[in-house]
Every structure is written in C-alpha cells, then in structure tokens.
C-alpha positions as CSV (number, residue, x, y, z in Angstrom):
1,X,96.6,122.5,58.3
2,X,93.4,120.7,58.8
3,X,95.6,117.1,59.0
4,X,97.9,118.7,61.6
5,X,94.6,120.2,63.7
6,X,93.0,116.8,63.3
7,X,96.5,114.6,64.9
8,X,96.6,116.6,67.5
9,X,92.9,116.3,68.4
10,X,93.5,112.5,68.2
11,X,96.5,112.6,70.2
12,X,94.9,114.2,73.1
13,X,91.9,111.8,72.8
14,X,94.3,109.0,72.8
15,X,96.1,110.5,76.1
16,X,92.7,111.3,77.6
17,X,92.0,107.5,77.1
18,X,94.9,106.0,78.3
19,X,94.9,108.5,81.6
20,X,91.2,107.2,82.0
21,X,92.4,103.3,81.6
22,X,95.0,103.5,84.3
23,X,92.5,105.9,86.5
24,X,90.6,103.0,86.4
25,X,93.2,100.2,87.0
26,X,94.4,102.8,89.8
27,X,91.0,102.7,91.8
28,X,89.6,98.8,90.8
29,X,91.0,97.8,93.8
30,X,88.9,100.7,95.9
31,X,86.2,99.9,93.9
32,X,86.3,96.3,94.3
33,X,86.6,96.6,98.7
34,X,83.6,99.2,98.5
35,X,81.4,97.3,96.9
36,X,82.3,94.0,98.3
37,X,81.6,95.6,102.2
38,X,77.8,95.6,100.9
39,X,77.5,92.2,100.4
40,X,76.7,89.3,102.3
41,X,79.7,86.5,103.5
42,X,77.3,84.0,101.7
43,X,77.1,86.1,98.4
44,X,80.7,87.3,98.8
45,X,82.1,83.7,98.9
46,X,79.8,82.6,96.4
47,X,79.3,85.5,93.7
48,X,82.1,86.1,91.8
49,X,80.0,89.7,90.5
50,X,81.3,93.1,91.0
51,X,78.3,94.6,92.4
52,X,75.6,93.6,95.1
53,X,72.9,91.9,94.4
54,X,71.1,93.0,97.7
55,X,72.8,95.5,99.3
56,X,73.6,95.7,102.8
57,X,74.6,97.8,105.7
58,X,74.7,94.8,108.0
59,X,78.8,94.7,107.9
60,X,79.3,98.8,109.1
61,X,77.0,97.6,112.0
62,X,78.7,94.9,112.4
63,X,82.1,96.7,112.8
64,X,80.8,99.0,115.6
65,X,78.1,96.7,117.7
66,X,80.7,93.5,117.5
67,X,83.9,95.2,117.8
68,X,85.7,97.8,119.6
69,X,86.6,100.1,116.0
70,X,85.8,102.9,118.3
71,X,88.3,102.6,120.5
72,X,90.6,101.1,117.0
73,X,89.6,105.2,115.7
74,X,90.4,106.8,118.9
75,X,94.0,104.9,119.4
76,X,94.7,105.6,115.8
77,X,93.8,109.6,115.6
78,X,96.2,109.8,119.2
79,X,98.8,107.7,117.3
80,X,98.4,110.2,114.2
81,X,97.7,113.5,115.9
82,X,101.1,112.8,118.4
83,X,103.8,111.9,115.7
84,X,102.8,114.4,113.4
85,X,103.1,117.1,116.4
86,X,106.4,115.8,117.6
87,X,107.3,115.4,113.6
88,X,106.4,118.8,112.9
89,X,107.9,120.5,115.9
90,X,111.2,118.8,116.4
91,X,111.9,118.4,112.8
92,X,111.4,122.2,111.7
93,X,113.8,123.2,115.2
94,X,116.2,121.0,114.1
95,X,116.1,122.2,110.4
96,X,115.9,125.9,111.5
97,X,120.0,126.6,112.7
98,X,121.2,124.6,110.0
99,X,119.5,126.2,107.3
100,X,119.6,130.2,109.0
101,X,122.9,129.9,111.4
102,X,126.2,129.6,111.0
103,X,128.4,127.4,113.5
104,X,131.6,125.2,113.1
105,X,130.7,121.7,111.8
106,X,127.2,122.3,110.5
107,X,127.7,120.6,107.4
108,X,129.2,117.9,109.0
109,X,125.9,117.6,111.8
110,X,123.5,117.4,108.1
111,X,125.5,115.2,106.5
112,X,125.1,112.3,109.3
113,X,121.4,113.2,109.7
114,X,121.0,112.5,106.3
115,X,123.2,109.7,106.1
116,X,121.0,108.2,108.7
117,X,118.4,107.8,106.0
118,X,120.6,104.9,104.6
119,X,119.7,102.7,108.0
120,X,116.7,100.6,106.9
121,X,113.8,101.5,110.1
122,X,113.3,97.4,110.3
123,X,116.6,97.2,111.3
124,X,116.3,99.3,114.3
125,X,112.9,98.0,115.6
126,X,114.7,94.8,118.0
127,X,117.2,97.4,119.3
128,X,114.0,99.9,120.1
129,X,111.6,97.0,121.6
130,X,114.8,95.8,123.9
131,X,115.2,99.8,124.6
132,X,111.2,100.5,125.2
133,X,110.8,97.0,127.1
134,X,113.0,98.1,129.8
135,X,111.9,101.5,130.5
136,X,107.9,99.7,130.6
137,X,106.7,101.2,127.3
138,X,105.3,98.2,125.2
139,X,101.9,97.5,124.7
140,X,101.0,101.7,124.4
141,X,101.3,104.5,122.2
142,X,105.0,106.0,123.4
143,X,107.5,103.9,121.6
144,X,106.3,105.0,118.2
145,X,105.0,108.8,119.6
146,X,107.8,109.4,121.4
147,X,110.9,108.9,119.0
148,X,108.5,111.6,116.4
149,X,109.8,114.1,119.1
150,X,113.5,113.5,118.1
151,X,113.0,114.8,114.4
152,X,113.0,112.3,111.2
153,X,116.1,112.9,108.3
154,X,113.9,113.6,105.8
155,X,111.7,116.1,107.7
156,X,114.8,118.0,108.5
157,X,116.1,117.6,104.8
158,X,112.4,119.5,103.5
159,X,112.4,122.2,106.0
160,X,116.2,123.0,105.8
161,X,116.1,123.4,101.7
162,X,112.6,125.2,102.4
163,X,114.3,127.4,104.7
164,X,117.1,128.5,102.7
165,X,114.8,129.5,100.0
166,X,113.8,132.6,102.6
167,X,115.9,136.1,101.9
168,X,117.9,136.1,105.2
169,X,117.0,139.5,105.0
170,X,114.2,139.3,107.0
171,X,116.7,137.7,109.8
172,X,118.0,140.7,109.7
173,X,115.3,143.2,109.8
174,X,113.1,141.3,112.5
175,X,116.5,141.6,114.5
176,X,117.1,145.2,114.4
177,X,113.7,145.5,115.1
178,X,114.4,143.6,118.4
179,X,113.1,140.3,117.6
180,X,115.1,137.1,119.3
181,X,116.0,133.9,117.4
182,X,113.6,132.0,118.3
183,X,111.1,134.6,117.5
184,X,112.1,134.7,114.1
185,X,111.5,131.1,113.9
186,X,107.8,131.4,115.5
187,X,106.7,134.8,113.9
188,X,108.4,134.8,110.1
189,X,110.2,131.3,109.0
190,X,106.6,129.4,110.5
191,X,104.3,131.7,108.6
192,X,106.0,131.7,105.4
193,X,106.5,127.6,105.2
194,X,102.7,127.1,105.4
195,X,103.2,124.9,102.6
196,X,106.3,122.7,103.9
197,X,104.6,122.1,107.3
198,X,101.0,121.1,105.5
199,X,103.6,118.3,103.0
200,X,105.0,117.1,106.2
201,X,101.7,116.9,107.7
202,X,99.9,115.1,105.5
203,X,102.4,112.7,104.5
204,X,102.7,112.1,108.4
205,X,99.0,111.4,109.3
206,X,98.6,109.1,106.2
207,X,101.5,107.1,106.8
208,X,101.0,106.9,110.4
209,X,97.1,106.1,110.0
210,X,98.0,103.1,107.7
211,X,101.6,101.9,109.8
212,X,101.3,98.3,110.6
213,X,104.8,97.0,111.0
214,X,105.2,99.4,114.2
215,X,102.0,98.7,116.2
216,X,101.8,95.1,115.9
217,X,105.2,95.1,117.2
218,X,104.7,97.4,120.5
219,X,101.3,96.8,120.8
220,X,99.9,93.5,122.5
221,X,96.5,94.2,124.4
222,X,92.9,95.3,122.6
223,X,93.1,98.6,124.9
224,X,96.0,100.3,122.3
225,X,95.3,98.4,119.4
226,X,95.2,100.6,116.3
227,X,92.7,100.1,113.3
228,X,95.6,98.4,111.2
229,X,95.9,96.0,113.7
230,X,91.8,95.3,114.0
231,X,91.6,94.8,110.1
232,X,94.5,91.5,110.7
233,X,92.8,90.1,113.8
234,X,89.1,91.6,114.8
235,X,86.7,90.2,111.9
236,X,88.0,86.4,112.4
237,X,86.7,83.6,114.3
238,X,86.0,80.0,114.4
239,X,82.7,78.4,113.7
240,X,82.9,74.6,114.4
241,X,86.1,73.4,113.6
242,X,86.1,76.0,111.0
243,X,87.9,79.2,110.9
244,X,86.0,82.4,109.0
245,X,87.5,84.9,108.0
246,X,84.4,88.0,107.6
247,X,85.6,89.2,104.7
248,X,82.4,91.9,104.1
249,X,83.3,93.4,107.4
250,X,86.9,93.7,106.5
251,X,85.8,95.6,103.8
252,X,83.4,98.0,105.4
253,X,85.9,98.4,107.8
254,X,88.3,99.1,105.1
255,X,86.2,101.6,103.2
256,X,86.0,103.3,106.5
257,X,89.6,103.7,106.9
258,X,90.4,104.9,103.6
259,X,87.9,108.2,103.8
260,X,90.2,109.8,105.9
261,X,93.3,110.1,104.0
262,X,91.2,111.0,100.6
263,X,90.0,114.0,102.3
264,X,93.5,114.9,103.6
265,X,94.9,114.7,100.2
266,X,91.7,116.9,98.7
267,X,92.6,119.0,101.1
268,X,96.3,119.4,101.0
269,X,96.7,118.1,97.2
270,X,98.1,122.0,96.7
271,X,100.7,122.0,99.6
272,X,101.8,119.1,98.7
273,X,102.7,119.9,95.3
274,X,104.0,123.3,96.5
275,X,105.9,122.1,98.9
276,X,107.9,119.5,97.4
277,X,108.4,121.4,94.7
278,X,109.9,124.5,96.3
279,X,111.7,122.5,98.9
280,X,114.4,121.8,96.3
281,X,114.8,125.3,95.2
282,X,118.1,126.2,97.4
283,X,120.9,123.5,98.0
C-alpha cells in the first residue's frame, strides 16, 4: 500500500516537473524580450547574458519621445475596438435565424458559410485591395473594419451551435408574452450567451491587436499605421553608411504590446473555456 501511495506521489512530482519545464520553454521567449528592453544597444549587441547589467528605462522613453507609439496605440485600439463590434454584432444576427428559425434552404445557406472557411484569407487580399482601391479606402482603417460588419464563418459557426443549446421554449414564452423576434434576440438569446460573445471577443481583440499581414497591406502613411507595423519599421535607421536596427527599443516596445492581451486572457481565461466548450454541445 505504502509502494502504491509512494508511485503516485512520484508520478505527480514528475508531471508537476515536466508542466514546470515546458512553462518555462513556453515564456523564455517573453522572458528573453523583457529583459533585453532594459538594456543598452551597446550591451545588447555585445552581452550575450540573460539579464541587465545596468538596467534601463532609456528604451520605453525612447518609444514615446522618438516615435509616434501613441498614435501606433490609438490606430490599434480603433482597429480592435471596430472589428470586434462589427464581429460581434453581425456574426451573432447572422447565427440567430439559422440556429432559432425555420425557412427553406437554411441548411443549405450554413453549409456555404462554412464552406467558405476552406478559402485561405491570403487569397482574397489582391481581389479586396483592387475592390477597396477603387472605392478610395487604402491607407485607413475601413478595408479591414468594414468587412468585420459582414460576419466571419467561424463566428457564425460558435453562436449558431451556442444558440441551439437554448430550450426554444423560451421562444415561445417571450412570444406569447408579446415579445417580437428581434426582442428575443436582444433581451434572452444575448443575455444567456455571455460566455460565447466574451470567446468571440477576446479571440477578436487579440488577433486583431497582433494582425500584420492586413495593415501593412492597406496601410501606407504614418497617420494609420498600427503598432505591428511600428515594431517592422519605427526603431530603424541609418548611422553612417550603416543601418541599426534598435533592438532594446523593439523590445520595450514589444513588452508593451504584449500586456494587453495577458490581461484579456486573465480576464476572460473562464469564458473562453466555457464557451468553446459548450458551443459544441447541439449539432
């Protein structure tokens, strides 16, 4: 009894280790950009050491005296804040008929949103620059905010399996009590997917806050450029005939960016579990 108590207190020290090791290997590379935005360029091209030896804050003062990461913030949280609205909104009104109505060819209508899943988005991006050129979009924020308005396949996918999960039984009551379509949607399907919207949310703002492919394709001028953007083209110049890339201020820059989506996944770490999870529970 005591051998069999003693394996599986080894076993779980063993897991325990091994979740710790690749914890580790998981945030080096966090670990490795913090520290590095303390140093000097000198020491940082010259030190091969892990930590500081005099540490600095002369790189985050760098990034906001030298550089416009202000602006870089501001063009990023309207880029974020838009096509997570238009995500949330257009994808859930989209989802809501096909998972609570009934209408000839609605299996048909999900199957081809789905299926458009299948396109690769790289593929479409010429197409939508030729599209957005001629209608005098490029260099802003609308070609990538405005399309988040015309719902995303997989958005619809989670809100239509979430919806389904619901007891249509509530349709019912809310509309002998009066209570229109659309007011069902507003005042009971909304309330009770708390979780689904927060999933969609999240994963929106993060993905959206670190996009790169997008905005250096639409956008061309410093006015709209997003903080993805800055990290490529901001902290380089040339000295001489030399060019110098400021790595430090990369990195301060860097650790700057990457506080925001650790807080939105401490705070929606929950919904996001919840809501994956239970958007799967109805086919």
């Amino acid at each position: 009894m005591k051998s069999a108590k003693t394996r599986k207190r080894a076993g779980r020290i063993l897991i325990f280790t091994l979740k710790l090791l690749v914890g580790i290997i998981m945030l080096s590379p966090i670990i490795w950009v913090s520290t590095g935005s303390f140093k000097t360029l000198t020491e940082f091209t010259t030190s091969s050491e892990l930590l500081p030896q005099k540490g600095t804050l002369g790189n985050f003062k760098y990034i906001f005296y030298h550089s416009n990461y202000l602006l870089y913030i501001r063009n990023t949280v309207l880029l974020m804040a838009g096509t997570t609205l238009g995500t949330l909104l257009s994808s859930s009104l989209v989802a809501y008929p096909l998972a609570r109505m009934e209408f000839p060819g609605k299996n048909l209508i999900f199957s081809l949103i789905v299926g458009t899943m299948m396109i690769p988005n790289i593929a479409l991006i010429v197409p939508q620059y030729i599209m957005f050129g001629k209608v005098g979009w490029l260099d802003s924020l609308l070609p990538m905010i405005v399309p988040a308005f015309f719902a995303y396949p997989y958005n619809v996918f989670l809100f239509r399996q979430f919806f389904r999960s619901i007891p249509r039984e509530l349709d019912e009551a809310a509309t002998m009590d009066g209570c229109s379509r659309i007011g069902i949607f507003f005042r009971i399907l909304i309330p009770l997917s708390k979780s689904t919207f927060t999933t969609i949310g999240v994963l929106s703002c993060v993905f959206w806050w670190n996009e790169l492919t997008q905005p250096v394709f639409y956008i061309n001028s410093d006015k709209w450029r997003t903080l993805t953007i800055a990290l490529m083209t901001t902290f380089m110049y040339t000295s001489g005939n030399a060019f110098v890339i400021n790595w430090p201020s990369i990195m301060a820059a860097s650790t700057l960016m990457i506080l925001p989506p650790m807080f939105l996944y401490l705070f929606g770490s929950r919904f996001l579990v919840e809501g994956i999870k239970t958007s799967g529970l109805k086919g």
